[in-house]
N, C-alpha and C positions, 0 to 999 in steps of 0.2 A: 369332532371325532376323537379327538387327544382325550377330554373328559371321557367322553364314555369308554375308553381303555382300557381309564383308570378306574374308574367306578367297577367295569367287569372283572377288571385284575381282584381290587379287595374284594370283590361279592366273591371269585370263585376261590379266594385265599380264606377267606372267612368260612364256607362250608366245608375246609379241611378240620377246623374246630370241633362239630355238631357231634363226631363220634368217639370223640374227645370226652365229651359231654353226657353223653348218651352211657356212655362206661362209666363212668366216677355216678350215674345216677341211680336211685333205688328203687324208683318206682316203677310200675307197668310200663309197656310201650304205649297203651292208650294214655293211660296217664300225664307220661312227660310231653306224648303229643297235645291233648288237651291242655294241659298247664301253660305251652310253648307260644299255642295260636291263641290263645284268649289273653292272656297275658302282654303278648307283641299287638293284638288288635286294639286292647283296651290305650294301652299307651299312645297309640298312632293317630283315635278317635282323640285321647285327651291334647295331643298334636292338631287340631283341625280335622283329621277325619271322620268326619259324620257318617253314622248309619243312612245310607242311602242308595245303595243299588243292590240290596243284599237281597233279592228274587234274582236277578241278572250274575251275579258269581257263584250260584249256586252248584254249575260245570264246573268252572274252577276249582273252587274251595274242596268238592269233593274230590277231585286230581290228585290234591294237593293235599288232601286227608289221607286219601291211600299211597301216596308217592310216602310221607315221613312214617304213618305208621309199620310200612312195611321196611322201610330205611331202619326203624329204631328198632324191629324184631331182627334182623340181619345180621347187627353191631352186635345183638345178646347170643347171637345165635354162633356166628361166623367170626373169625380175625379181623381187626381195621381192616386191614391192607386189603382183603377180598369183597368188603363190603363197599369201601370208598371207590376200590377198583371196578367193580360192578355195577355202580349205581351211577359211574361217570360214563357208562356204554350208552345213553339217551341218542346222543347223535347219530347211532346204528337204525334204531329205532325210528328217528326223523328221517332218514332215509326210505326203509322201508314205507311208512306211512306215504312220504312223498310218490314213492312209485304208485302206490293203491290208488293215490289222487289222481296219478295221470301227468306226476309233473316229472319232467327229465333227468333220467339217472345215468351219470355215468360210468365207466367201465370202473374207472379210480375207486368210484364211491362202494363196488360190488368187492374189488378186492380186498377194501379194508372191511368191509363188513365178515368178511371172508379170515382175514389176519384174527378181526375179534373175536368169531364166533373157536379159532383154532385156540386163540388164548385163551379164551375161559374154560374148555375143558382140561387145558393142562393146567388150571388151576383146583381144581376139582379130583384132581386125580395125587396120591389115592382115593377111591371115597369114599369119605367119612359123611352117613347120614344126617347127622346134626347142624355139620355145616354145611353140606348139600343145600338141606332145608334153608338157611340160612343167605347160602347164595342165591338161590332161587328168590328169594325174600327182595333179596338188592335187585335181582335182574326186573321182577315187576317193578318195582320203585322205579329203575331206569325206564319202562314203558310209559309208567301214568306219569313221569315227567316229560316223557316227549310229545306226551298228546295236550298234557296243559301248556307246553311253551309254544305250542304252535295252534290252541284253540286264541291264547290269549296274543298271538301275534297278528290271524285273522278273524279279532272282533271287530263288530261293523260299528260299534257303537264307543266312541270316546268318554274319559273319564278324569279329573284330576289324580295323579300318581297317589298321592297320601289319602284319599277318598278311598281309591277302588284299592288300594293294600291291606286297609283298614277290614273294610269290608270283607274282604277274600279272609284274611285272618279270623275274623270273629265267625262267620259262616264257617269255618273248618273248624274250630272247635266245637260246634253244634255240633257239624257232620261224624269227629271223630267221639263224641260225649258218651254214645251208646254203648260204642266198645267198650269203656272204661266197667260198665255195670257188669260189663260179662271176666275184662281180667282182674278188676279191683283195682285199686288203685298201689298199692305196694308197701314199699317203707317211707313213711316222712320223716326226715331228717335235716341239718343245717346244711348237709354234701349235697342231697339230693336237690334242696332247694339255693344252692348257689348254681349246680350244674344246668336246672332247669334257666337260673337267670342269664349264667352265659350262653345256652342256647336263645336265647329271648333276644340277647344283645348285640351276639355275634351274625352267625348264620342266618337269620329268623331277619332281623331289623337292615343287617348290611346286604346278607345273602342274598335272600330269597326279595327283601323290595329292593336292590337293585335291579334283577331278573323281571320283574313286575313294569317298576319304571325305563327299563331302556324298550322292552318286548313291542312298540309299535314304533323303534328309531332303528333297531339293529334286527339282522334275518333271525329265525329262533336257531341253525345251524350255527352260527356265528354264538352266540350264547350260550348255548349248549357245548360248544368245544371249550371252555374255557372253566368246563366242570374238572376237566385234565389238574388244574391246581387243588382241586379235592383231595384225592390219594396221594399226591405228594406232600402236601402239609399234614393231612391224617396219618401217615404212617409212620414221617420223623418224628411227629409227638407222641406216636405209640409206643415209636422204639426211648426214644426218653423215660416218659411217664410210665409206663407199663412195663419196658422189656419186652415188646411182641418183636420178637426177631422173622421177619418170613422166611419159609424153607427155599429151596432150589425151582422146586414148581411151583410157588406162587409168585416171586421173583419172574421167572420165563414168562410164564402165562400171562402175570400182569404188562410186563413190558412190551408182548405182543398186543395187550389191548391198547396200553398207551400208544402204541408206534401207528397202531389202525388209526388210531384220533387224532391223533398229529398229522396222517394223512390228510385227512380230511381237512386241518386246519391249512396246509399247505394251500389246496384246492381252491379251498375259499377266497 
């Protein structure tokens, strides 16, 4: 259990990077999705991952296609701090879904969903349409990640880790390909193509197949809480890199969402 700690600590430290990435890039959000999942798949297959269950992750991958692409329109749309903060709410979301299932919710688990739902409108407020749009953008992202970490915690059917990441990867770049034709793909440049590879490197290769290879050792609750080092490492590198100082209400609001998710991690 001490390994998989540490492998969730850098997976959830490593997707503080992704909007890092996502800002210094110039191309479409289809685009840098596309470029992020064919590129991580291609290398993972040249790893031993062979094409081989790619009808069976085609749930996933699509998940996983609409989780980043709407994570990458978020980041263009909305501040780090509101996107990273937003997109780390999944464990809300896993809750909810678990009730609909029939599986046992506690009173705990209502108040924090209850803390988050109070936080995000105070970070919304004043509201500014653009980044409305924007948050909204992260809030779906945090949906189709809770349903892909908890379709892939109960698959009935086993798979080697670097196989089925592989696969998942290259399928989502299919899935997201289409898009691409409708927003073009953007500027190509040497920025955009270093930030696509730190996205490939960081988030993409540590991130997301850490989340892949722990998803049938550790609960997807558990997992998911540990998205909490997202907005934390996203936003000191914003305030570095960028200068994104957050106001008073995003500040509050975020810390009521953080303090709902720490709940939860308590709980657990």
């Amino acid at each position: 259990m001490n390994r998989d700690f540490i492998l969730l600590t850098l997976g959830g430290a490593s997707f503080g990077t992704a909007a890092i990435f996502v800002e210094l890039c110039s191309l479409t959000p289809a685009a840098t999705a596309f470029f992020r999942f064919l590129l991580a798949g291609i290398i993972l297959v040249a790893l031993k991952g062979r094409p081989k269950y790619l009808k069976k992750v085609l749930p996933y991958s699509l998940l996983l296609g609409i989780h980043m692409f709407l994570f990458i329109e978020s980041v263009k749309l909305t501040q780090i701090i509101d996107a990273t903060v937003l997109v780390s709410t999944s464990p809300i979301y896993v809750l909810l879904l678990a009730r609909l299932m029939k599986v046992k919710v506690y009173p705990i688990d209502v108040v924090a969903a209850v803390m988050a739902v109070i936080g995000v409108t105070i970070m919304n407020y004043p509201l500014i349409m653009g980044q409305l749009i924007g948050n909204l953008a992260a809030i779906g992202s945090a949906f189709a990640t809770a349903i892909y970490t908890i379709l892939l915690n109960r698959r009935s059917w086993d798979a080697e880790p670097l196989v089925l990441t592989s696969n998942i990867y290259l399928v989502a770049s299919l899935v997201i390909l289409p898009l691409t034709l409708v927003q073009g793909f953007g500027t190509f440049n040497l920025t955009s193509w270093l930030a696509v590879g730190g996205l490939v490197a960081l988030p993409t290769l540590v991130g997301h197949s850490t989340v892949i290879y722990l998803s049938k050792r550790i609960r997807p609750q558990v997992i998911d809480t540990f998205t909490l080092l997202e907005p934390v490492v996203a936003t000191s590198l914003a305030y570095l890199i960028f200068r994104q100082v957050p106001n008073s209400h995003q500040l509050i609001g975020s810390s009521l969402v953080l303090l709902s998710l720490l709940v939860l991690i308590l709980k657990s």
